[in-house]
C-alpha positions, 0 to 999 in steps of 0.5 A: 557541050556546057551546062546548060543553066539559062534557055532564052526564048526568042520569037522566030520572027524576030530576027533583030533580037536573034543576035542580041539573044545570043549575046545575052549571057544564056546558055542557049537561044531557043528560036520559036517556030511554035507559041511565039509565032502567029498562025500566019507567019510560020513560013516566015519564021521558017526563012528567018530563022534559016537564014540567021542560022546558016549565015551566023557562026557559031559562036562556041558559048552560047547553044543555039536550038529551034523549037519546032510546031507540036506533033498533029499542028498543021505545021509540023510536016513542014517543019520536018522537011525543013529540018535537013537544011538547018540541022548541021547549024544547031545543036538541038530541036526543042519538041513541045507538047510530047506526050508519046515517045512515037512523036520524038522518035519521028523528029529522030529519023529526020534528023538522027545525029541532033540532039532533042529536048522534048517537051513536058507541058500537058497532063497526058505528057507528065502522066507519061514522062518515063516513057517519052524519056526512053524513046529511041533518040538522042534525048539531050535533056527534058524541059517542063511546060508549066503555063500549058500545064496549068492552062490546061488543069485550069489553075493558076501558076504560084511562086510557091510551085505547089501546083506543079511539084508532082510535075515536076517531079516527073520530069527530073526522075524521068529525065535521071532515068536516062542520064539526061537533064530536066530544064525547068519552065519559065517564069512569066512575071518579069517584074519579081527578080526575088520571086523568080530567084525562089521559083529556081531556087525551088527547082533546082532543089528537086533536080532541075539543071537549068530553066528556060527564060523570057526575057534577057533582065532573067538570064543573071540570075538564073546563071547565079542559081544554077551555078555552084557557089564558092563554099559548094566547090570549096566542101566538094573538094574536100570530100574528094580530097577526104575520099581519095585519104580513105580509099588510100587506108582501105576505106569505102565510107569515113567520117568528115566534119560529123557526117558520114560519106559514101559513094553517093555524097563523093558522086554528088561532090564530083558532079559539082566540080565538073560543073564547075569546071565546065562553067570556067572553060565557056 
């Protein structure tokens, strides 16, 4: 699968926006079943959201994944005998408000070839992050709740972020942990493009992969912030390029441009390149 950089949310029971989320220049769709859906209209959001996934093709560039209901909802046993029929139509379950591994590794035996993307949004699931990353499933990646989380610590979310760094924090060890990623939350003011632009600016700094998205006015610049520039691609080939000329005198470290570089700066160099060869092949 390509990089994931932008993750757009769409209401489970808005079907006339499934396919023009699809189209939007994300990454991957994430169709809610959970805090986008009304009590009431979860059996709908089922059916709908079914429907559009069976009778759709994929489409190959964008990642299509289902946020089911939290563990202990009155909904989630549904959602897990539901699962059957849609799982070979996605690429991923999303599993919101994780805060033990037990929880993810029940969606696993329901559905044990799809990938999962738990989800961070409590105090109890950040205090626990390292261990619901090693839970027996295939863990794609894990994603940060910030507006749970600050809901839940009775604090506001800032454009500074300090608020969430220790959880922040958690994710993107927890997820390195594993080889996986860490998606950063969402940005809920639709109307500060320069203040979103900083908020992932400032998570991609800490590790973060990709964010997740409400609105379709987010999808650009994220895909910016989470993509790597010109001159990141173009001093990325140059340690490669300076990497194999040592290797080639018997050198393990060497001096390029007054910095010294080793094994971690050429891993470094390497995984932007794969980035970007992934983005050019979607």
């Amino acid at each position: 699968m390509a990089a994931l950089r932008s993750l757009l949310f769409v209401p489970g029971t808005s079907a006339n926006r499934f396919a023009k989320a699809a189209a939007s220049g994300a990454d991957a769709v994430f169709l809610d079943l959970e805090d986008a859906v009304e009590a009431g209209r979860k059996a709908e959001a089922r059916r709908l959201v079914a429907d559009w996934l069976v009778t759709t093709p994929a489409s190959g560039q964008t990642a299509r994944f289902v946020r089911i209901n939290a563990p202990g909802s009155p909904w989630i046993d549904d959602d897990l005998a539901w699962l059957p029929g849609i799982v070979d139509h996605v690429d991923g379950i999303v599993l919101p408000k994780i805060e033990v591994a037990a929880d993810v590794e029940r969606v696993a035996r329901v559905a044990p070839a799809c990938g999962l993307m738990p989800m961070i949004e409590t105090a109890r699931g950040v205090l626990r992050a390292a261990d619901i990353a090693s839970a027996k499933a295939n863990i794609m990646a894990l994603v940060l709740g910030a507006e749970d989380l600050t809901a839940e610590l009775g604090i506001p979310r800032t454009v500074d972020g300090e608020e969430i760094l220790l959880a922040r924090s958690q994710v993107v060890l927890a997820a390195a942990s594993i080889g996986a990623d860490a998606i950063d939350a969402v940005f809920v003011d639709l109307k500060s493009p320069d203040a979103l632009r900083r908020d992932a600016v400032r998570a991609r700094a800490l590790g973060f992969r990709g964010k997740t998205a409400i609105h379709p006015d987010q999808i650009g610049i994220i895909n910016e912030v989470f993509s790597p520039t010109a001159d990141d691609i173009a001093k990325a080939r140059r340690v490669i390029d300076a990497d194999a000329a040592a290797r080639a005198q018997g050198q393990g470290a060497f001096r390029l441009d007054d910095r010294m570089v080793d094994a971690p700066v050429v891993a470094r160099a390497r995984r932007i390149l794969a980035l970007a060869d992934s983005l050019r092949q979607t």
